[in-house]
C-alpha positions as CSV (number, residue, x, y, z in Angstrom):
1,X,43.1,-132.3,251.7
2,X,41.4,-134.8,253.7
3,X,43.2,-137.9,255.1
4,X,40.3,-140.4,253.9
5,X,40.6,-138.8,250.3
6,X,44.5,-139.0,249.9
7,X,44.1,-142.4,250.8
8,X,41.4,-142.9,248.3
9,X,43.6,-141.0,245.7
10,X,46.1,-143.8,246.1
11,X,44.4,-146.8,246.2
12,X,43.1,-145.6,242.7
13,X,46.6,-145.0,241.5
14,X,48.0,-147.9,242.9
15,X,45.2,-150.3,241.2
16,X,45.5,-148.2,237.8
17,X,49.4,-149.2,238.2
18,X,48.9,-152.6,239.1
19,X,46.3,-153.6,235.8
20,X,49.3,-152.1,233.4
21,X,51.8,-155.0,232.9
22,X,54.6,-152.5,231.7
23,X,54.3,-150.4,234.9
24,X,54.6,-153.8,237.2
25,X,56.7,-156.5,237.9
26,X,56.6,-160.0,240.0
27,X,58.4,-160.5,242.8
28,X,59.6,-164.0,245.3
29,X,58.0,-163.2,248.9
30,X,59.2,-165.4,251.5
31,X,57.2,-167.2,254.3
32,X,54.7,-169.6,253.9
33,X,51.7,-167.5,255.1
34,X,52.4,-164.6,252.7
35,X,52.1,-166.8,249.3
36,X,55.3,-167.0,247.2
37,X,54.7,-164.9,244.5
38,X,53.3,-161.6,244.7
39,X,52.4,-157.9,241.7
40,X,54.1,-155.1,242.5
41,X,54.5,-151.7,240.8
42,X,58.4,-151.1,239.3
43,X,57.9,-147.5,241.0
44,X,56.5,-146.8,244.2
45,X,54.3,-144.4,244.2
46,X,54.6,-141.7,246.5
47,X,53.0,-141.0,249.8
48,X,52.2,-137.0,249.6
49,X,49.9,-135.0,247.1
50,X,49.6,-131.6,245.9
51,X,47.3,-129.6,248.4
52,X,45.4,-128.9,245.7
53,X,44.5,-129.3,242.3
54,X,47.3,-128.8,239.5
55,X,45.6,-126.9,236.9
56,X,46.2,-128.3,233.2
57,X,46.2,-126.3,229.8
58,X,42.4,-127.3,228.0
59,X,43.8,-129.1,224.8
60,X,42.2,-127.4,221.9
61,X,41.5,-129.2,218.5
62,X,41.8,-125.7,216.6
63,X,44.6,-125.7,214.4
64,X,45.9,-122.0,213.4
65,X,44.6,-121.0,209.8
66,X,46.8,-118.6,207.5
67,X,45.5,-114.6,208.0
68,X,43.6,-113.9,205.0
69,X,44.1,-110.7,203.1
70,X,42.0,-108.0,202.4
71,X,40.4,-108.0,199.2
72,X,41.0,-104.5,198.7
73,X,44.5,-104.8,199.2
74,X,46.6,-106.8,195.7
75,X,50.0,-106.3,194.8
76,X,50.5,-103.2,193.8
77,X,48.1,-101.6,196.0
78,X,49.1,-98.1,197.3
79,X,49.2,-98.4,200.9
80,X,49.0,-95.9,203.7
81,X,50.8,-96.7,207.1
82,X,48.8,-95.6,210.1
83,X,51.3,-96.7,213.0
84,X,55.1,-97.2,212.5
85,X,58.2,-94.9,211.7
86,X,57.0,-94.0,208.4
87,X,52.9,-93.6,209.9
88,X,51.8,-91.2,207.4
89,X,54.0,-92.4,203.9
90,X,52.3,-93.9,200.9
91,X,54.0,-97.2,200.2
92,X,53.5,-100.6,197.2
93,X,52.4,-103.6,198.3
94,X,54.4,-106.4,197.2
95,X,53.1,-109.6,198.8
96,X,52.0,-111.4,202.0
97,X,54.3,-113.4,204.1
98,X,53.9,-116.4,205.4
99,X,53.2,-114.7,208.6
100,X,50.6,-112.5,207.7
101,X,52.4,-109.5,207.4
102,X,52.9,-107.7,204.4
103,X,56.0,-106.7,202.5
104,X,56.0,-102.9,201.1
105,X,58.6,-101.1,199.9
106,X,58.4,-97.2,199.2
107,X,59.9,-97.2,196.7
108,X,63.3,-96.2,198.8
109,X,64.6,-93.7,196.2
110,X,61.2,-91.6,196.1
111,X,59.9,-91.3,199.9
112,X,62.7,-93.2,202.0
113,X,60.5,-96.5,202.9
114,X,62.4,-99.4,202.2
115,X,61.3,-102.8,202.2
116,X,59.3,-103.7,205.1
117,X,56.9,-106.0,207.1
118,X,53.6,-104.5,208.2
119,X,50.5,-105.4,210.0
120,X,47.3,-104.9,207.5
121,X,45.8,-103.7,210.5
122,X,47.7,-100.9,210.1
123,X,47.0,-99.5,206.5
124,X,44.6,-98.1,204.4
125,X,44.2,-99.1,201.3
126,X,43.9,-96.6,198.1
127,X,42.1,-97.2,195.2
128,X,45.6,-95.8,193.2
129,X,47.6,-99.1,191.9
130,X,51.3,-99.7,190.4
131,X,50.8,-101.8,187.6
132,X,53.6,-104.5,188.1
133,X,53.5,-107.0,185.3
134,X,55.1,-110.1,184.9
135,X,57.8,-108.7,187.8
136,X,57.8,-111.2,190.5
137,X,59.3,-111.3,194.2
138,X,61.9,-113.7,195.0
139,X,61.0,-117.0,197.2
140,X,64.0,-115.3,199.7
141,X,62.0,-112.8,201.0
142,X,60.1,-114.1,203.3
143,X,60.0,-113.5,207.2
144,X,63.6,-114.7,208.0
145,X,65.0,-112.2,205.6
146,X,64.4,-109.8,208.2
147,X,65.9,-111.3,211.5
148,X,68.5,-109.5,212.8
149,X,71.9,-111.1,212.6
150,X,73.9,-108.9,214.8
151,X,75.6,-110.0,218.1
152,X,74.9,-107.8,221.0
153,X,78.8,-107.2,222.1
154,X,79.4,-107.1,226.1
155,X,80.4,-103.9,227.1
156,X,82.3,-103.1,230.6
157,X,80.8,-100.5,233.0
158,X,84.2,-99.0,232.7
159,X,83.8,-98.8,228.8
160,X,80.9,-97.1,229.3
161,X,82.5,-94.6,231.9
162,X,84.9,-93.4,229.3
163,X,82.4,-93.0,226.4
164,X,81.6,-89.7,227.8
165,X,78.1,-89.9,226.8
166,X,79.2,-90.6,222.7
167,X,76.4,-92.1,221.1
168,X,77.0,-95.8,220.0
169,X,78.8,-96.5,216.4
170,X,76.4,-98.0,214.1
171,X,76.6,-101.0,212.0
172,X,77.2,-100.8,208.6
173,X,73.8,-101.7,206.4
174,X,74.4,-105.0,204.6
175,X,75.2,-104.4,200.8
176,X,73.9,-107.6,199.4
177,X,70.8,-106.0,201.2
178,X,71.2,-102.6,199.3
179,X,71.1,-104.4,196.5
180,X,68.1,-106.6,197.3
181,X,66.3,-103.1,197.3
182,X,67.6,-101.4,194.7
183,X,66.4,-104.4,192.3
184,X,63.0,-104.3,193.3
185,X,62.7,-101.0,193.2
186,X,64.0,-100.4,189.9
187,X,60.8,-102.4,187.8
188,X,58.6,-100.1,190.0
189,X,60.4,-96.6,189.7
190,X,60.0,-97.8,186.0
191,X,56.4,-97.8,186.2
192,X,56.1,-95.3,188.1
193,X,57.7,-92.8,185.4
194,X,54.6,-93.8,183.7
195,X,52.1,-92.5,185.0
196,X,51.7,-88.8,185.5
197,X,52.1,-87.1,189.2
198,X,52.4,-90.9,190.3
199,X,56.2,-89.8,191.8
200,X,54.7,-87.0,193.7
201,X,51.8,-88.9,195.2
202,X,54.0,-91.4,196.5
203,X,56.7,-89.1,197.8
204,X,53.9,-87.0,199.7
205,X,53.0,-87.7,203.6
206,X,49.0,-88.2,204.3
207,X,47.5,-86.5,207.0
208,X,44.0,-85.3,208.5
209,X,42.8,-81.9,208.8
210,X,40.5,-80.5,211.6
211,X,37.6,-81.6,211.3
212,X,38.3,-84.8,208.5
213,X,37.5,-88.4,209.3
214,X,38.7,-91.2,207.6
215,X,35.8,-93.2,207.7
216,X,33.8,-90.1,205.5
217,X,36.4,-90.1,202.9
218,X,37.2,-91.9,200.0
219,X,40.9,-93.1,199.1
């Protein structure tokens, strides 16, 4: 940076500190040439400047707006997941989270999906539909419902020595959480019974052929 425009740089900052009152203060100067009272700042400023320009964030007006859902996809929607550990299984849409995602559950007891959060990015949605009444989803289930809880435990290289290569002990799945699935699942098993072959579609992977394309067929 220039020497002239350094000192430019703080003869502005000095005179924007001097016209604030809060950022100045008055102060007794002896001598009778000097004048007895004279403005200074309450903190100097300082002598030395960035080389160059600090770049700032752009402050954006925009304020996030909720994802809207597909209006093929309504509770009760047969879903199928395209990316995931269950890519490939049929599953019921529930609701959408606050988040955006979207809670499906298998049910557990016919393909093994239990409830989960998924990306609508990620699904296809079927024309087939679980009629679920009056049943509603309890306020709890939102996105915190699925944080993990665990503590990760410390353990010593010396720990791990003796191991042997055993694979780690696994943590017990929360019953309250069992049971959290098993009641929501039980209104829609109910349905399900229902409707004829509805079981089996559910409980049946989906898959392409060679030679299929999604985009020609019709779910």
């Amino acid at each position: 940076m220039a020497r002239s425009l350094a000192v430019a740089r703080r003869s502005l900052k000095k005179s924007e500190t001097l016209s604030d009152p809060a950022l100045t203060k008055e102060k007794e100067v002896k001598g009778e040439k000097n004048g007895s009272k004279r403005i200074v700042p309450v903190q100097k400023a300082s002598r030395f400047y960035p080389a160059e320009d600090v770049p700032k964030p752009k402050k954006s007006r925009k304020s996030p707006k909720p994802t809207s859902l597909r209006s093929s996809i309504t509770p009760g929607t047969v879903l199928i997941l395209l990316a995931g550990r269950f890519r490939g299984k049929r599953v019921v849409f529930l609701k959408q989270l606050s988040s955006g995602l979207l809670l499906v559950t298998g049910p557990y007891k016919i393909n093994g999906v239990p409830l989960r959060r998924v990306n609508q990015a990620y699904v296809i949605a079927t024309s087939t539909k679980v009629d679920l009444g009056d049943h509603t989803i309890d306020e709890k289930f939102d996105d915190s419902y699925f944080v993990k809880t665990g503590s990760k435990g410390k353990s010593s290289a010396e720990e791990e020595f003796f191991a042997d290569g055993k694979p780690k002990e696994k943590e017990a799945f929360p019953e309250s959480k069992a049971a959290d699935q098993k009641s929501i699942d039980a209104a829609i098993i109910a349905t399900v019974k229902k409707t004829e072959y509805l079981s089996k579609y559910l409980g049946a992977s989906w898959g392409l052929s060679k030679g299929q394309f999604p985009h020609q067929l019709a779910f």
